[in-house]
C-alpha positions in Angstrom: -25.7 -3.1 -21.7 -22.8 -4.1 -23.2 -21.1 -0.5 -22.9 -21.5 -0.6 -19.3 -19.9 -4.4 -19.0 -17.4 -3.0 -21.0 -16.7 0.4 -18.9 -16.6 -1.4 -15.4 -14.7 -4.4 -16.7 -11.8 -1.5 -17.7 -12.9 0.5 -14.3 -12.1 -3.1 -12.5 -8.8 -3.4 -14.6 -7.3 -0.3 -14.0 -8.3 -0.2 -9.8 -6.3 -3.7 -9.8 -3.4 -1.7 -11.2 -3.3 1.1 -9.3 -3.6 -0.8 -6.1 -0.3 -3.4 -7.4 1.4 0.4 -8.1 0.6 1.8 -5.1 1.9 -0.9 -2.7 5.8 -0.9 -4.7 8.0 0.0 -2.0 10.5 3.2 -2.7 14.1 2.4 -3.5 16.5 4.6 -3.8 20.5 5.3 -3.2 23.3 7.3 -1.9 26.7 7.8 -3.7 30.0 9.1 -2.6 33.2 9.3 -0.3 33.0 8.5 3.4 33.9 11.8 5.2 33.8 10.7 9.0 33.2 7.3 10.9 32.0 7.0 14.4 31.0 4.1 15.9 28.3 3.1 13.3 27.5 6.3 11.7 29.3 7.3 9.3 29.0 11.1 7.2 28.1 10.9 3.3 27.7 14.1 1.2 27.0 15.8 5.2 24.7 13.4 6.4 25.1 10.7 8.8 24.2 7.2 8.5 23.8 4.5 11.0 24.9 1.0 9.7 24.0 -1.0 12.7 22.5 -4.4 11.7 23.3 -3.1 8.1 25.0 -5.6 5.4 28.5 -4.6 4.0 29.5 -5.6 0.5 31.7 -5.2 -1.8 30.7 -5.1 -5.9 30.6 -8.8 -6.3 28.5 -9.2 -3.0 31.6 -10.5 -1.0 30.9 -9.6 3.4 32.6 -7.1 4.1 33.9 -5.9 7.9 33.1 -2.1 9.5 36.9 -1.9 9.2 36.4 -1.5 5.8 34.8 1.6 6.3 37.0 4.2 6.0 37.5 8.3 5.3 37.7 8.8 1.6 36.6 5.1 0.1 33.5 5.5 -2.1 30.5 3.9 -0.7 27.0 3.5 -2.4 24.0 2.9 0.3 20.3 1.2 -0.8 17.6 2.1 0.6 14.0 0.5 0.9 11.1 2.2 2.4 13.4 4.7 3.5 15.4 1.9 5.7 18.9 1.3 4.9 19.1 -2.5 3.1 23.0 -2.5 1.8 26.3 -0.8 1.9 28.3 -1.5 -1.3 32.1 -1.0 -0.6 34.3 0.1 -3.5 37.8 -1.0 -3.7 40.1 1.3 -1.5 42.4 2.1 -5.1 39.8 2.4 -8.0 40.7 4.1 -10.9 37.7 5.8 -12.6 
């Protein structure tokens, strides 16, 4: 009797986890230099991204404008749930 408490109090435990795993959203990002804005798209690594409705920062979380945006500056986008969340803004002159 006490084996079986034992087994479905564990069985309980890890069905609690799985399900708290399960629902963690997806978050991922993409690095590198802007290669053409239009509008608001513009083309990382040969993709386009639209950035309507889409917060600009820079590193220290400062608003930034879509004039910002331009060919060559390094950009770094955040996704959530495959939705675009941020787009961090490096400094036009960075030395690396």
């Amino acid at each position: 009797m006490k084996k079986s408490i034992l087994m479905l109090s564990i069985f309980i435990v890890f069905l609690s986890l799985s399900a708290s795993y399960a629902d963690g959203r997806e978050i991922r990002t993409v690095e590198g230099l802007i290669e053409n804005v239009t509008g608001d798209t513009i083309k990382i690594r040969g993709n386009y991204y639209n950035f309507t409705a889409v917060p600009l920062e820079n590193a220290s979380g400062r608003k930034m404008q879509t004039e910002e945006l331009k060919v060559g500056r390094k950009v770094e986008i955040f996704f959530e749930s495959n939705r675009i969340k941020t787009i961090l803004i490096y400094p036009e002159y960075m030395v690396e």
